[in-house]
N, C-alpha and C positions, 0 to 999 in steps of 0.2 A: 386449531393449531396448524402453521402451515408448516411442510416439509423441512425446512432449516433452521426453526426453533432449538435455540441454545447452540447455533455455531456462532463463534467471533472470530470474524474475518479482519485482519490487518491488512491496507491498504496504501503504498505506499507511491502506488505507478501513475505514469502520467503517459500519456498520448497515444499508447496502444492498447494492445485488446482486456490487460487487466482492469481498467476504468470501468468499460460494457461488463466484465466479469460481477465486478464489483455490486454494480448495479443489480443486476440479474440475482448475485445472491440475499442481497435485501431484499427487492418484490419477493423474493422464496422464505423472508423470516428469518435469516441471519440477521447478527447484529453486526455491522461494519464500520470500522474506524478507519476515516481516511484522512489521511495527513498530507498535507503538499511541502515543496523544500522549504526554508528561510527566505531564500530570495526570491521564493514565486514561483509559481509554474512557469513551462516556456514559452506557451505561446502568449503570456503575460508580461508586459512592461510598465514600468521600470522595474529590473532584480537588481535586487541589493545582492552583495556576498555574501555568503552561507559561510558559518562556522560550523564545521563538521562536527569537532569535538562536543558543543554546545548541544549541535542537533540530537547524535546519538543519546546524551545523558539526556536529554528532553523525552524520548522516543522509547526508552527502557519502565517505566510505568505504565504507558501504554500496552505495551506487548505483552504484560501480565494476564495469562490464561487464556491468551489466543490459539485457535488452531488448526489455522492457517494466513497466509500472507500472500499476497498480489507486490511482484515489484514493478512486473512491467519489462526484466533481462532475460534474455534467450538464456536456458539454461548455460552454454559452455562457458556465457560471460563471469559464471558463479562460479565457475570450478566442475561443473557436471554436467551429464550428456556427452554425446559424440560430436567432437571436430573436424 
């Protein structure tokens, strides 16, 4: 049994250090669900436009019983931490 057996990791970041995080906690036995936008990652072309509304209701079955989540934003971009 390795160490992170039965965490579920939500994965939603792209280009910084949650991606390596991600990673890290699956070789450790978490289960992680990684999801990228509607229109692509960025350093991927062609993006289509992303429907936010679409995406979030796509994204809420998902998150069922997760416990925890990678976005990839400095906290204060979320409302927390020090600015």
């Amino acid at each position: 049994m390795q160490a992170l057996s039965g965490i579920r990791f939500f994965n939603i970041s792209q280009v910084r250090a949650a991606p390596a995080t991600a990673k890290y906690l699956a070789d450790h036995g978490a289960d992680v669900i990684k999801v990228g936008p509607l229109g692509g990652d960025e350093g991927r072309e062609p993006r289509a436009p992303a429907d936010r509304a679409l995406a979030m209701r796509a994204l809420q079955p998902l998150t069922a019983g997760v416990d925890a989540a990678g976005t990839g934003e400095r906290p204060e971009t979320r409302g927390g931490g020090s600015q």
